[in-house]
Phi, psi and omega in degrees: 000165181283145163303162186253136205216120180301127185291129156279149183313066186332143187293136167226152177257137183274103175260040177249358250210101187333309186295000188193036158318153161310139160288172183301143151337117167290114169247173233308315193301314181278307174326324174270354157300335199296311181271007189257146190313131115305134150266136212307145162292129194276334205263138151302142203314302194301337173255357165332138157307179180273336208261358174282335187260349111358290164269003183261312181299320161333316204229040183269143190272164187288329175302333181247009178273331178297323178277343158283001172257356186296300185302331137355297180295302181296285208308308207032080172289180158307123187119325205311305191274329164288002116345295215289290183276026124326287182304314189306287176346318158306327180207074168276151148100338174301172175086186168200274179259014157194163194287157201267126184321310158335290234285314182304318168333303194261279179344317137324287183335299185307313171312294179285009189221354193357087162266122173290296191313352180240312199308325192290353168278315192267327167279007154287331171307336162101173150074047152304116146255172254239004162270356186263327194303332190299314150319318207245325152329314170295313183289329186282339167310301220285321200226023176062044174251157187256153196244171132342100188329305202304310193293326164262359173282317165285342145308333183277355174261001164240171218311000180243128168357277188297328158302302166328304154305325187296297182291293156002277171341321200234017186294326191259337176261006165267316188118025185291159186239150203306319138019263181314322182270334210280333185322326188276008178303341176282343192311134197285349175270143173273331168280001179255352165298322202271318190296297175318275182345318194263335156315317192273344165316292179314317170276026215021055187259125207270030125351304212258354186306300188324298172284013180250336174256075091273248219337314208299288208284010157244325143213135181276187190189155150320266213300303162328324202261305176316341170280342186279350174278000164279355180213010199294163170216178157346295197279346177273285209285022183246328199281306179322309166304327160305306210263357146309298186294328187272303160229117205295335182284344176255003190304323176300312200290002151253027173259357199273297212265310198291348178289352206268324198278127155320018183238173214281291191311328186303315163310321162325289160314301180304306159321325180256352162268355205264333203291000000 
């Protein structure tokens, strides 16, 4: 089993949090603002100032918001996410069986940036619709943030892999029940079989040990060897020590996870890969 390690705080999103408060109602006047044409920027994203790109991406007509938000993206000036949930804001209550180009823009962002300070703006903001969720499931995997039961229960039912692999991550700090995790062991994907397995590991449920040692000898992983230290025995801290010797590219990170395991043999082991 893992040495016991004083538990750290889990990430929650504070949606309370002075820094990420409700905007005002929109109301019609701005809903027709929300939609009436920009004109493009004379200047191009790269050579724009940061306090010009700043000011621009809020209020980009869809020929120029992608590319103000890739430079956005590359830059992150001081300032980014309230831009970034500015624009959202233009088209809070929008959308339908998929995000509105703006909206999809700053949801990437959220992904591709796991930023906590903007996923925690857009879910205060409210009016998820359920074409938004797949996103902001990915994004709360990327930064430990805990989502809405619901929201990640419906991540583990959809029709994309990686949306699935998202939620599982975040199944035991949302408040999922072992259930729910153990269900995807089943899964017609195999990464999303390898996730389940490593969730319930973490939670020590050692079920899951068998199948994180086939998965080890076929592709090892960090996040992999490290969940077998939640369940390690005898037989976890003899394949680990194997599996150092057979390939030298893993060996530190299994002397890293095996200093983590509580057993008589481990120190051994370690000893005899340091050799």
């Amino acid at each position: 089993m893992r040495k016991i390690i004083p538990p750290s705080n889990q990430v929650q999103l504070d949606l309370f949090s002075p820094d990420c408060s409700p905007s005002e109602p929109v109301t019609p006047a701005e809903t027709i603002a929300a939609h009436k044409p920009a004109a493009a920027p004379s200047v191009p994203p790269e050579e724009m100032s940061d306090e010009c790109l700043l000011t621009e991406f809020p209020r980009a007509s869809v020929a120029a918001v992608s590319a103000l938000g890739a430079e956005l993206i590359k830059r992150r000036p001081a300032g980014w996410q309230e831009a970034a949930i500015k624009l959202w804001c233009r088209f809070r209550g929008f959308g339908g069986e998929r995000p509105m180009v703006e909206q999809e823009i700053i949801l990437t962002m959220a992904v591709e940036t796991a930023d906590r300070r903007l996923l925690e703006a857009i879910m205060v903001e409210g009016q998820i619709l359920p074409c938004f969720e797949p996103f902001l499931v990915r994004a709360a995997a990327a930064n430990g943030a805990a989502l809405p039961t619901e929201m990640v229960e419906a991540g583990l039912r959809n029709k994309q892999a990686d949306v699935r692999c998202a939620a599982l991550r975040l199944a035991v700090i949302s408040g999922l029940g072992r259930d729910d995790i153990y269900a995807s062991l089943t899964d017609p994907v195999r990464e999303v079989r390898r996730a389940a397995a490593i969730t319930l590991a973490e939670a020590g449920e050692e079920a899951a040990r068998d199948m994180l040692l086939c998965e080890m000898l076929v592709r090892p992983s960090r996040p992999l060897l490290e969940a077998l230290s939640f369940v390690a025995n005898e037989d976890v801290v003899i394949r680990l020590g194997q599996l150092g010797r057979q390939k030298p590219e893993w060996c530190e990170v299994v002397i890293a996870v095996l200093d983590t395991i509580d057993h008589p043999k481990a120190g051994k082991v370690i000893a005899s890969l340091m050799n």
